[in-house]
C-alpha positions in Angstrom: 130.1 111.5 59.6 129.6 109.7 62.7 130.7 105.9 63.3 128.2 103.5 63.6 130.2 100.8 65.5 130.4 103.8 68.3 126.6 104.7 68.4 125.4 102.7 71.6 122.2 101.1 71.4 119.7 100.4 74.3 116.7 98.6 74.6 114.7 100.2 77.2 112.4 101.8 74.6 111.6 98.3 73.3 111.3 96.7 76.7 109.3 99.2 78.3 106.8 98.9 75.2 106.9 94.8 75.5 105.7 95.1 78.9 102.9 97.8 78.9 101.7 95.4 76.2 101.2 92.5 79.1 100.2 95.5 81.7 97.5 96.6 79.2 96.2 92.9 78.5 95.7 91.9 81.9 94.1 95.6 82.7 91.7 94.1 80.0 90.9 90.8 81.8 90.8 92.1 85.1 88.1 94.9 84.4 86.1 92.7 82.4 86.1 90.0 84.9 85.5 93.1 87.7 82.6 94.8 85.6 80.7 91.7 85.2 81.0 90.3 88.9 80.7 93.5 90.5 77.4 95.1 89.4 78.3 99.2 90.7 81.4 98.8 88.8 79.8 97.4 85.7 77.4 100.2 85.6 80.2 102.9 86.1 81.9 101.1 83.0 79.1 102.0 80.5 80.5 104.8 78.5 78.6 104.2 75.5 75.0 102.4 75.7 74.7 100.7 72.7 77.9 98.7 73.4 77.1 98.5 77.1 79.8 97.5 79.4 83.0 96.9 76.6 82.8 100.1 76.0 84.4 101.4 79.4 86.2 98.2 79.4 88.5 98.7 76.9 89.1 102.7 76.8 90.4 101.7 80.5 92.7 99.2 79.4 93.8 101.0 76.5 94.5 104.2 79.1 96.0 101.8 81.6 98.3 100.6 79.0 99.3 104.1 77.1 99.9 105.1 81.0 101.8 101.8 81.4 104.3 102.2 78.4 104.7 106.5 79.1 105.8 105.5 82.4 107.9 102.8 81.6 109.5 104.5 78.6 110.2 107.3 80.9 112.1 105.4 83.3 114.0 102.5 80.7 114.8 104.9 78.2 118.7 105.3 77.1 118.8 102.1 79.6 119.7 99.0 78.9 117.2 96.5 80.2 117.3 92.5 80.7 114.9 91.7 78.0 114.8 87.9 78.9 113.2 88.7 82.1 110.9 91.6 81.0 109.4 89.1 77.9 108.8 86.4 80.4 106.8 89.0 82.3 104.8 90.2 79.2 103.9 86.7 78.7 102.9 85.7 81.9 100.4 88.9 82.1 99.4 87.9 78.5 98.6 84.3 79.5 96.5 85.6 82.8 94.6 88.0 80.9 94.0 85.2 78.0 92.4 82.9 81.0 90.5 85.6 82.5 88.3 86.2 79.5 86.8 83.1 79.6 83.7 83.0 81.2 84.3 79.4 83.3 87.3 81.2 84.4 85.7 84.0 85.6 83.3 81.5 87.9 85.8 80.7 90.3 85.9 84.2 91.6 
């Protein structure tokens, strides 16, 4: 039977999944902000018509963010990561990506 006081715990996992979560959110704000001032782009971001441009939208983000997290688990895992510095980080991105889909935001670009 092992010791638990001996097993060493690391928090990379965690941390690398805190801040895909910000990465994901602001991939979110950016490409809806991009799809509706750039017209090309909006059009290349309808995958489904009946939900028009949210649909490409989101499975972006969503892909950004899965890539995000496998990336960052890849490199943090078994690591032991300053989590005071990665939260502030996931809530800065959160914040950004908060402001950015709000339309009067999204008129000073």
């Amino acid at each position: 039977m092992s010791d638990p006081s001996s097993t060493v715990r690391t928090n990379g996992a965690g941390a690398a999944a805190v801040l895909a979560a910000g990465v994901g959110s602001l991939a979110l704000g950016v490409l809806a902000v991009a799809g509706d001032l750039v017209p090309k782009f909006g059009r290349a971001m309808i995958f489904y018509k009946p939900t028009g441009l949210l649909s490409g939208v989101t499975t972006t983000a969503i892909m950004m963010w899965l890539a995000a997290w496998a990336l960052l688990h890849a490199r943090w895992r078994g690591r032991d990561v300053e989590m005071r510095g990665v939260g502030i980080a996931a809530f800065v991105l959160l914040c950004v990506a908060v402001l950015l889909t709000f339309p009067p935001v999204e008129h000073f670009f």
